[in-house]
C-alpha positions, 0 to 999 in steps of 0.5 A: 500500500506504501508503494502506492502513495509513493507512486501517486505523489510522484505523479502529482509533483510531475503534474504540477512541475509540468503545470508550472513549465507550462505556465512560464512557457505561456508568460514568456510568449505573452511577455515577448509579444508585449515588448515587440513593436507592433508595426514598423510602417507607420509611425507611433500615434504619440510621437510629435514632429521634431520642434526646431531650436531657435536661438535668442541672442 
């Protein structure tokens, strides 16, 4: 019977490092896909023209 219990916690510690493997796996791509630069064409909508230096003597 001891075997048993042995056994079934073996698989739900593999379960749950599995889960957890998973889960990072999931975060990561997510997290990737937040810092990529979503179009490369047009320019950003908070972006301003470049304001020329005037110069005051």
């Amino acid at each position: 019977m001891e075997g048993v219990v042995v056994s079934r916690q073996i698989c739900l510690i593999a379960l749950a490092i599995r889960q957890r493997l998973v889960l990072m796996t999931i975060w990561s791509v997510i997290g990737i896909n937040r810092c990529r630069q979503r179009s490369t064409t047009s320019k950003p909508a908070m972006q301003s023209e470049p304001v020329p230096f005037v110069y005051l003597h």
